[in-house]
C-alpha positions in Angstrom: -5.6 -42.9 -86.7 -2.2 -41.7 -87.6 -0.4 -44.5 -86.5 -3.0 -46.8 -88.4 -1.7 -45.0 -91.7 2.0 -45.2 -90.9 1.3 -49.1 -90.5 -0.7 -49.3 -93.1 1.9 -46.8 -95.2 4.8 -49.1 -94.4 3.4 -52.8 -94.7 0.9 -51.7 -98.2 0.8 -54.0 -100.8 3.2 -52.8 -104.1 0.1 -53.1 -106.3 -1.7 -50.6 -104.3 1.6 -48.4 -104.0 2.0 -48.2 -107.7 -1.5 -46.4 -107.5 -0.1 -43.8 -105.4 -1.5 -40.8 -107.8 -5.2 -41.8 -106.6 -4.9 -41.7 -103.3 -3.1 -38.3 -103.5 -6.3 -37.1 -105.8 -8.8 -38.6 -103.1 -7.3 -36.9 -100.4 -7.4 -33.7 -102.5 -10.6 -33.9 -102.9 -11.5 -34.5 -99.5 -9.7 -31.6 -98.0 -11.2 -29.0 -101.1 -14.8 -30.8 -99.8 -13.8 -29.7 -96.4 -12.8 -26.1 -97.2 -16.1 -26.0 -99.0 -18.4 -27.5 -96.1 -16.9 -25.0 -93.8 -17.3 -22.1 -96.2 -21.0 -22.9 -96.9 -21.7 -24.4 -93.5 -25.4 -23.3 -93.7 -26.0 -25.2 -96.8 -23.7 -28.0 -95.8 -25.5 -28.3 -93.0 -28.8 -28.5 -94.4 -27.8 -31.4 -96.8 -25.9 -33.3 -94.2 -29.3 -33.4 -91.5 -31.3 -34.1 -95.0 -28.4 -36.9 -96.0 -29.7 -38.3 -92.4 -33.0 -38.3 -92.4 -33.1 -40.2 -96.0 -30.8 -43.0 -94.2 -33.1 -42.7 -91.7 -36.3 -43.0 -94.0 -34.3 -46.0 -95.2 -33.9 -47.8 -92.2 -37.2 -47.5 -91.6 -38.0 -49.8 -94.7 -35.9 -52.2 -93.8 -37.6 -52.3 -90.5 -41.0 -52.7 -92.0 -39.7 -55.2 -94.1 -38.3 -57.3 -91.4 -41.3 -57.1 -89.2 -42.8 -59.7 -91.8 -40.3 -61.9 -91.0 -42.2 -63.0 -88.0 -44.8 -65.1 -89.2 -47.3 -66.4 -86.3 -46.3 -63.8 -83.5 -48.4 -60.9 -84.4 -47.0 -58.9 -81.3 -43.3 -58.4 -82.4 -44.5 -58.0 -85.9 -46.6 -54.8 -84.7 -43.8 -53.8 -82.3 -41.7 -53.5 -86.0 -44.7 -52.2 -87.4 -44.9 -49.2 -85.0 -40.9 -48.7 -84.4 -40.6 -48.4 -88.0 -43.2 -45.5 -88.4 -41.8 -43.8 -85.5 -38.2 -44.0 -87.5 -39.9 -43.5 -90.7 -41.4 -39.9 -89.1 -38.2 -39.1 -87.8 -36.4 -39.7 -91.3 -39.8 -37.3 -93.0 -38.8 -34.4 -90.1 -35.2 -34.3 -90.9 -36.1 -34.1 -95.0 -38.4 -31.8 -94.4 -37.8 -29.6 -92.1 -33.5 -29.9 -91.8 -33.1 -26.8 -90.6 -35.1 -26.9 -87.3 -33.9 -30.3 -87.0 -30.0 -29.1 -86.9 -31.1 -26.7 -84.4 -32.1 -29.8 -82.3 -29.3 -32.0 -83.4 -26.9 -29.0 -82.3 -28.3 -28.5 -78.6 -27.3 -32.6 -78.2 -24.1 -32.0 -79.3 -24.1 -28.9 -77.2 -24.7 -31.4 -73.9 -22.6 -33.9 -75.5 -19.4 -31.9 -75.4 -20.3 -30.9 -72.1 -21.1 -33.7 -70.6 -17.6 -35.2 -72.4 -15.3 -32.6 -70.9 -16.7 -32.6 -67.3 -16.4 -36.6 -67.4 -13.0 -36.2 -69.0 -11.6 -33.8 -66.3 -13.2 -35.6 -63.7 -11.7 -38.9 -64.8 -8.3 -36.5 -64.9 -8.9 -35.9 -61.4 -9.9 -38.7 -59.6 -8.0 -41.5 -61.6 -4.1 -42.4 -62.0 -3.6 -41.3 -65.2 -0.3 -40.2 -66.8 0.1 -37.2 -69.0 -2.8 -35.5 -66.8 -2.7 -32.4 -68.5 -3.6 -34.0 -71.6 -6.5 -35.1 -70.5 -7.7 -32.0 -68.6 -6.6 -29.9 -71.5 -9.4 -32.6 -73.7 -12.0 -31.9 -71.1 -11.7 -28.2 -71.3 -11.7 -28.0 -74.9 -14.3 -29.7 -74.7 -16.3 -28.3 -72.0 -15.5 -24.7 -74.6 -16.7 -26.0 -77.5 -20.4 -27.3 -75.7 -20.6 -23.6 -73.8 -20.1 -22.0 -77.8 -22.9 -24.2 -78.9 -25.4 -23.7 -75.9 -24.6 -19.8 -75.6 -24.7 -19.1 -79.9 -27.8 -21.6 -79.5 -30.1 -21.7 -82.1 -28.0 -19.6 -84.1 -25.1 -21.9 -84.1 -26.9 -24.7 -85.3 -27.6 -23.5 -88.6 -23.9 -24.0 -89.0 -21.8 -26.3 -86.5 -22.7 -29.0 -88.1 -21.4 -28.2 -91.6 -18.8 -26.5 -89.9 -18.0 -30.2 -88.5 -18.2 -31.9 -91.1 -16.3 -29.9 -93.1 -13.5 -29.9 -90.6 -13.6 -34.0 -90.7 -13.6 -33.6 -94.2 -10.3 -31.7 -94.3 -8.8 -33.6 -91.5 -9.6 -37.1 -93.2 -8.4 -35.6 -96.7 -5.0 -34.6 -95.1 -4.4 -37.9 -93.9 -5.4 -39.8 -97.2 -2.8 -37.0 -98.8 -0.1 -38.0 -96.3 -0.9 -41.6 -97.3 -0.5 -41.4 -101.1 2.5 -39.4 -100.6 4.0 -42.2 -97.9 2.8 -45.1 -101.1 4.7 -42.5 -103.4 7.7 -43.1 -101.3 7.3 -46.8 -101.2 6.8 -46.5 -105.1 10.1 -45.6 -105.6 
């Protein structure tokens, strides 16, 4: 993503480098939005899984309202019909109930990251890859962050995912900094 910003940094338009002040702002705000998530993960938890399930609730109306697009095949417009109140019950557990549902969403992410790191150090391994060490070094990270989820588990999912969020958040706001202050540069 870095080099995407350098590129970006170097080749930006001079209209949008003379606004170099609003992208320094932006990215301000995203790193104080980070340092907030991660200091009320619970709470930034809870309104990222209900954040979710209202996109979710959402999609589910759109699905409903596409399965009347098929006009003469009743089968595929009940197919729609039932997919979206299956979506549309997902979307109503997340809203109402975010808390268990993080709990849930956490012990995926939990196998996720382990899963991940065992595929990553196995890939390591077995494949002809250079800078080896990088990629083991991935995998165990990794493999760490899956076993603190599982073992902290349910506890830790009142607040891992606020907690990653929040670190996104501040990683994405210190980039969009770096970038108004590589426009400012450009600027003058």
């Amino acid at each position: 993503m870095q080099k995407q910003l350098d590129v970006f940094a170097v080749e930006a338009p001079d209209v949008l480098a003379v606004h170099w002040g609003y992208v320094l702002v932006l990215g301000a705000i995203l790193a104080a939005l980070g340092v907030l998530a991660i200091w009320k993960a619970r709470e930034a938890t809870s309104l990222y899984v209900r954040f979710l399930g209202f996109l979710i609730l959402l999609s589910a109306i759109a699905v409903f309202g596409f399965s009347f697009s098929f006009s003469g095949y009743w089968t595929e417009f009940f197919v729609h019909v039932i997919w979206a109140v299956f979506v549309a019950g997902l979307g109503l557990i997340l809203l109402l109930r975010p808390m268990a549902s993080a709990e849930a969403i956490t012990l995926v992410i939990a196998f996720y990251f382990l899963i991940g790191g065992l595929m990553s150090i196995g890939f390591a391994i077995t494949g002809r890859v250079e800078n080896l060490g990088l990629y083991i070094g991935e995998g165990l990270i990794s493999l760490f962050l899956g076993a603190l989820l599982l073992i902290g588990w349910p506890i830790t999912g009142l607040w891992a995912i606020g907690t990653f969020v929040g670190v996104d958040l501040l990683l994405r706001g210190f980039a969009i900094f770096s970038l108004g202050l590589g426009l400012r540069a450009i600027s003058a």
